[in-house]
N, C-alpha and C positions, 0 to 999 in steps of 0.2 A: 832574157838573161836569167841561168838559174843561181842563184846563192846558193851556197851551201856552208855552213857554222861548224867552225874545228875550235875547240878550246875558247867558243868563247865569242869566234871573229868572225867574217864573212868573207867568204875568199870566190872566185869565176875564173871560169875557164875563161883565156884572152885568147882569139886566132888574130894574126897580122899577117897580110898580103902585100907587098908590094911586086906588081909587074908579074911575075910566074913564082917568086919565091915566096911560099907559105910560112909562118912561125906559130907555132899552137902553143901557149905558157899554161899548164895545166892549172899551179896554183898562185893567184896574183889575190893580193890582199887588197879588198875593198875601202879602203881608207874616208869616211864621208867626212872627218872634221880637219882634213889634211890642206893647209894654207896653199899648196901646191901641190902639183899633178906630173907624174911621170909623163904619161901619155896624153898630149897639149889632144883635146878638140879638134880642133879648125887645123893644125897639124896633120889632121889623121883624115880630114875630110881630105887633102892636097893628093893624096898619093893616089 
């Protein structure tokens, strides 16, 4: 995973597959002290 620091933050490229359709989110904010998560884990293992 590369990080990369805009103002400050730490932001990754996110790709999401499911089935044939691809999603690439260029800039997704790295959040580490964040009580909850957009994108679940075990979630993302299912598909």
């Amino acid at each position: 995973m590369k990080i990369r620091m805009r103002d400050g933050l730490p932001f990754v490229k996110v790709t999401l597959i499911h089935q044939e359709t691809v999603l690439e989110i260029e800039e997704v904010l790295l959040d580490t002290g964040s009580a909850s998560t957009i994108f679940s884990y075990t979630r993302s293992l299912s598909f």
